[in-house]
C-alpha positions in Angstrom: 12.3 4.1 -9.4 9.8 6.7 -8.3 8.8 5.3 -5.0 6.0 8.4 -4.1 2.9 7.1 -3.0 -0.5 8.8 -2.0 -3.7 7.4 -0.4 -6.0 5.0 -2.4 -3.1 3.8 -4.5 -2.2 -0.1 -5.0 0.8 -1.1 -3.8 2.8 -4.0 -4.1 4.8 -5.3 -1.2 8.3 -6.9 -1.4 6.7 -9.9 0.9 3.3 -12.0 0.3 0.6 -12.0 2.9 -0.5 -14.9 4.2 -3.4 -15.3 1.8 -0.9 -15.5 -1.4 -1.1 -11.7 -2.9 1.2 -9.1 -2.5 -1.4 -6.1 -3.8 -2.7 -3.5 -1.0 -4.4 -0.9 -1.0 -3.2 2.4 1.0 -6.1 3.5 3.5 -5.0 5.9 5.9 -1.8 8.0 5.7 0.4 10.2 7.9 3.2 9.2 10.4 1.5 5.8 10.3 0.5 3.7 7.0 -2.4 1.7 7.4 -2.7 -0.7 4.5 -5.6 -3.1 3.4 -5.3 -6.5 1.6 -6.9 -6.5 -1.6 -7.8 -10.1 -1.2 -8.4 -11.1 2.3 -9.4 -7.6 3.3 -7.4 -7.4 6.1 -5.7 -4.2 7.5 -2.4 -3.7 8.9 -0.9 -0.5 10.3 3.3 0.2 10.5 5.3 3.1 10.5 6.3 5.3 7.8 9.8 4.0 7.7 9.3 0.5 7.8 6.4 1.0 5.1 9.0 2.2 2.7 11.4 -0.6 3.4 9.3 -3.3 2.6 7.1 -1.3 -0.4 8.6 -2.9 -3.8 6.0 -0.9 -6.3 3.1 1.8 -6.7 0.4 1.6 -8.9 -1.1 5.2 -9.2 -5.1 4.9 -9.0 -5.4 7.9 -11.3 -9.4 7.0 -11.8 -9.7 8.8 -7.8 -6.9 11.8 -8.5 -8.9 12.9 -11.8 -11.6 13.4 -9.6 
């Protein structure tokens, strides 16, 4: 499974937040990932590493990259 992932794509996280979805949406990118709920809206921050560990699926937002 291609794992590559790029800002403004969805993501779906092996774990649920504590508001009952797993669905995110990428925000800021570089050594850090910073990651927003797309339910509660809440924003979490964690290393590259650790972002990959725990990242189960991407779902490409092509709508932004044709842009």
């Amino acid at each position: 499974m291609d794992k590559s992932f790029a800002l403004n794509d969805q993501v779906i996280m092996k774990k649920q937040h504590a508001c009952g979805t797993n669905l995110w949406t990428i925000t800021r990118m570089g050594v850090d990932i910073k990651i927003k709920c797309d339910n509660c809206g809440r924003e979490i921050m964690m290393d590259r590493l650790e972002f990959q560990k725990k990242l189960k699926k991407v779902n490409k937002n092509e709508e932004i990259k044709e842009n």
